[in-house]
N, C-alpha and C positions, 0 to 999 in steps of 0.2 A: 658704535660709531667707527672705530677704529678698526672693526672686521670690513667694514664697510669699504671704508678710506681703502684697504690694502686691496680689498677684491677689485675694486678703479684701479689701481696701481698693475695689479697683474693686466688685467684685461688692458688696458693700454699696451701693456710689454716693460714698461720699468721695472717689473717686479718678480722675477723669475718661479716659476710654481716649482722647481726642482731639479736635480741632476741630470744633464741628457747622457743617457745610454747609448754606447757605440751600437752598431746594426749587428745582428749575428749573421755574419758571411759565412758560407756555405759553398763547399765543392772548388771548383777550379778559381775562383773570385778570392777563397778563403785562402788558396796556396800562395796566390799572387800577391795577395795585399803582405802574406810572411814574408817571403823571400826581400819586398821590397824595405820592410822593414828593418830585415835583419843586413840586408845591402849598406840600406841609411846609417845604421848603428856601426857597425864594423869601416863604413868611409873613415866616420867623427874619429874612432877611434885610431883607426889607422895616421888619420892627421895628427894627430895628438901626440904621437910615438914620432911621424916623420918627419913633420911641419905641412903646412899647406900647401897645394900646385896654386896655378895661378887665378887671381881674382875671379874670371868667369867664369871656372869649373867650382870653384869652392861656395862662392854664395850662390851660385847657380844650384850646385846639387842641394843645399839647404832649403831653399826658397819651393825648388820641384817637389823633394821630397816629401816636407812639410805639407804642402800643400795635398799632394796625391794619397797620403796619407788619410789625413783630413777628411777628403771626399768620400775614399771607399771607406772608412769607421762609422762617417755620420750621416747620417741620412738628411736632406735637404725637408724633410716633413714628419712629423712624427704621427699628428692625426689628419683625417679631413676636415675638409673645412665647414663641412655641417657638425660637426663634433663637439666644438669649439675652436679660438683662434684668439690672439692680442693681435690688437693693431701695427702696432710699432712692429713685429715679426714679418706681417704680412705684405707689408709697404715694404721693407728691405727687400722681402723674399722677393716682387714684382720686381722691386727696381732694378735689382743686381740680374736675374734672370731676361729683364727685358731687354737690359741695355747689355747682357753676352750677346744675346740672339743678335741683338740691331751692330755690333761689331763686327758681329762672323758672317752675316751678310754683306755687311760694310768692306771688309776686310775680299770677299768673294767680287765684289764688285771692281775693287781696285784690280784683283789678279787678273779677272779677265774682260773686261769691260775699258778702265779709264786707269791704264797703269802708273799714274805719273808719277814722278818722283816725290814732291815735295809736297807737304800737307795744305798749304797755302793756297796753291794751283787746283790740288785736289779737291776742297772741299768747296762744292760750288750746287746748283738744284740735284745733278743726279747722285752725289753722295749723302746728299740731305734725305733721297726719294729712297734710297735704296736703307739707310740706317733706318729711318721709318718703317718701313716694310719691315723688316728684322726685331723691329720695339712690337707690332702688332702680331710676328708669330710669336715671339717671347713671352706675351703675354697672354695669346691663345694656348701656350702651352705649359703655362704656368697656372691658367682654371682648370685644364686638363689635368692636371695631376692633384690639386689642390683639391676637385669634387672625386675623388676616388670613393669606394666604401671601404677598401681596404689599403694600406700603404705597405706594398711588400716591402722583404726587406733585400731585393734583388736592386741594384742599380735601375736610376731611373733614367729617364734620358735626357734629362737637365742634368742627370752626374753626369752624363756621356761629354755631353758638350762643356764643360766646366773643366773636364780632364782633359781634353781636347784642346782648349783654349790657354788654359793654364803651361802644358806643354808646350803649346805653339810657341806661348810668346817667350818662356824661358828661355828656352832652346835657341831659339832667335836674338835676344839678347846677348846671350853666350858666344853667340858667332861674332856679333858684330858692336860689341861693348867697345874694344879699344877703338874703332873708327870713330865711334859716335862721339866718346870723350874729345877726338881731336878738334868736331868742328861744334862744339857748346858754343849756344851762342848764333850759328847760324840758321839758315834755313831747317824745317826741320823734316825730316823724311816721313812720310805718309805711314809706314808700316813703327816705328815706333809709335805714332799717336793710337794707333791702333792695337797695339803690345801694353801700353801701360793702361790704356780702358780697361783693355780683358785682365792683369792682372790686377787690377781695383777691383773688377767686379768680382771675381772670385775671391780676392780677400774679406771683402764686405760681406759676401755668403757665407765663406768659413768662421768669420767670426758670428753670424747672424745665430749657427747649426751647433758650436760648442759655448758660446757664453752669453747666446740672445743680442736683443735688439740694442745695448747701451752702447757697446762699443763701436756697432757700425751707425748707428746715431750723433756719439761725437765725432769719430772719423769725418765722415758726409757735410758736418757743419763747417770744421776747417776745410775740409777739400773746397766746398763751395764760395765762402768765404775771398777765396783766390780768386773767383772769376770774374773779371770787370763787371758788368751786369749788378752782381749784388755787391761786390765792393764799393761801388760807387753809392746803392739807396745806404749803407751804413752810416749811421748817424755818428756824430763827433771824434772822438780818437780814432774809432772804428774804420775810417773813411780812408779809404787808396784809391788811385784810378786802375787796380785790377790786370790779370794776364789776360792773353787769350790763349785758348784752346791749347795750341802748339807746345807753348812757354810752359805753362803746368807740366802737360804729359813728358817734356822733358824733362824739368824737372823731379817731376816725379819717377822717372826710371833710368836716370843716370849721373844724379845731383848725388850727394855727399849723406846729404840728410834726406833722401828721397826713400823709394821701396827696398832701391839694394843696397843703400849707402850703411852708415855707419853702424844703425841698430843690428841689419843683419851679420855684421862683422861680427859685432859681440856676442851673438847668438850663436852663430857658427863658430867661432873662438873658444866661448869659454860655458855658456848656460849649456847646448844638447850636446856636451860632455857628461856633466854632471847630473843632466837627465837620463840619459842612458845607465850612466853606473848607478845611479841608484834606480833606476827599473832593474838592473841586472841584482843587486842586491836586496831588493825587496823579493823578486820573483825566487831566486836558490835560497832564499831564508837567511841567507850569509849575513844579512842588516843584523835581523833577530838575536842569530847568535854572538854576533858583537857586544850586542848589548847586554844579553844575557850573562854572555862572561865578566864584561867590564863590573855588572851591578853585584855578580856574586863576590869580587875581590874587591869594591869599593862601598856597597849598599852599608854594610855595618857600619860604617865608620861616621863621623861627624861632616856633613855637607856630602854625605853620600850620591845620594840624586845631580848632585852640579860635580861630583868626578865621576860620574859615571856617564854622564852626557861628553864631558870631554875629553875622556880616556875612547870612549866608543865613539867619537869626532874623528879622533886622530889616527885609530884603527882607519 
């Protein structure tokens, strides 16, 4: 019964069947994804020794990084979809892909079509028509890749548009962070509501590709949660009368507690330091030998194993 119970569990997607393996990159993909790593690693470190430049370039190169990273190690599909498949995987994989595609149409339609400045103005039948159209290629091109019989392991072209996206909005962030900060609160500019979509939706897929569907599942619930619509059916304590559209996305990508606010500090501060040094120390063996010494000058002795953990700590 309980084999039973877990096989429901996986196939839904609560229940992860195992470790995802990065893609073996190969030839000129393989060069690029080092260089960029080795770029990423050597920034942290560099900050670390000089201090940080300023707020935009610093959690901006974290967030790009991370992210490009991400993309070219993990494959957006491991099998077809005749193969097998969980639900909860599948439904992310649609949403996040349909709703890049319907932004970067969206996003094409403001540049040359209905420029206006302000999201409010903007979002009227033809940016409704045009996001639309962009959900139904997103999604024609997300059965397109999902019925493959084989999944190379070459870049697909939902990574193309993810790196693409992901770039756009950082980069654009970065330029135009301390204006936006000045006017919180006002009007809000068309091309950020559309920056912090496409960084959503790319993080939803990042997380979807290295730790499955749990994490863009709760994500997705609080995200929605904000939105008047379903804030309002919430029943009892639950009940707010909700944001619109606008108020979230900014929120969300220039608030304190948003995408680039507080957590990414700490991340770029203090965690991928310590991730780097210990990938650099795992990879030259240098960890091993640590320990190895500390345990041959401390292993005999009484409480051996706890000074040896904290002598090879402090190395």
């Amino acid at each position: 019964m309980f084999k039973r119970f877990l096989e429901i569990l996986i196939k839904i997607g609560l229940v992860a069947e195992g470790v995802v393996t990065p893609r073996r990159l190969e030839g000129p993909a393989r060069i690029v994804t080092s260089l960029l790593a080795v770029a990423f690693s050597y920034f942290f470190v560099h900050v670390s020794f000089f201090g940080p430049p300023v707020e935009e370039i610093f959690k901006g190169a974290f967030i790009l990084g991370i992210a490009l990273l991400c993309l070219l190690y993990y494959k957006g599909r491991l099998t077809s979809l005749r193969l097998g498949f969980s639900w909860l995987d599948e439904f992310f994989h649609l949403g996040a892909l349909a709703t890049a595609c319907g932004l970067v149409v969206l996003l094409g339609f403001w540049l040359f079509f209905d420029p206006v400045p302000m999201w409010d103005q903007f979002a009227g039948k033809g940016a409704l028509s045009a996001f639309a159209a962009g959900l139904l290629g997103g999604a024609a091109l997300y059965w397109r890749e999902a019925n493959r019989d084989e999944i190379p392991e070459r870049l697909a072209l939902s990574d193309w548009i993810y790196l693409a996206a992901i770039t756009g909005s950082v980069l654009w962030w970065m330029s135009n962070n301390v204006a936006l900060q000045s006017r919180i609160g006002g009007p809000v500019p068309t091309p950020l509501v559309i920056a912090a979509g496409l960084i959503t939706c790319v993080s939803i897929d990042i997380a979807r590709r290295i730790v499955g569907p749990i994490i863009p599942l709760i994500g997705s619930a609080f995200l929605l949660y904000n939105f008047a619509p379903i804030a309002k059916i919430s029943p009892g304590l639950l009940y707010h009368d909700g944001f619109r559209t606008a108020r979230i996305a900014e929120f969300l990508l220039i608030e304190s507690d948003g995408l680039t606010g507080l957590i990414v500090e700490v991340f770029a501060n203090f965690i991928v330091i310590f991730v780097v040094m210990g990938a650099f120390l795992e990879k030259t063996g240098l960890g091993s030998l640590f320990i190895d010494f500390t345990f041959r000058l401390t292993g005999q002795r009484t409480g051996g194993p706890g000074l040896t953990a904290v002598v090879s700590s402090g190395l």
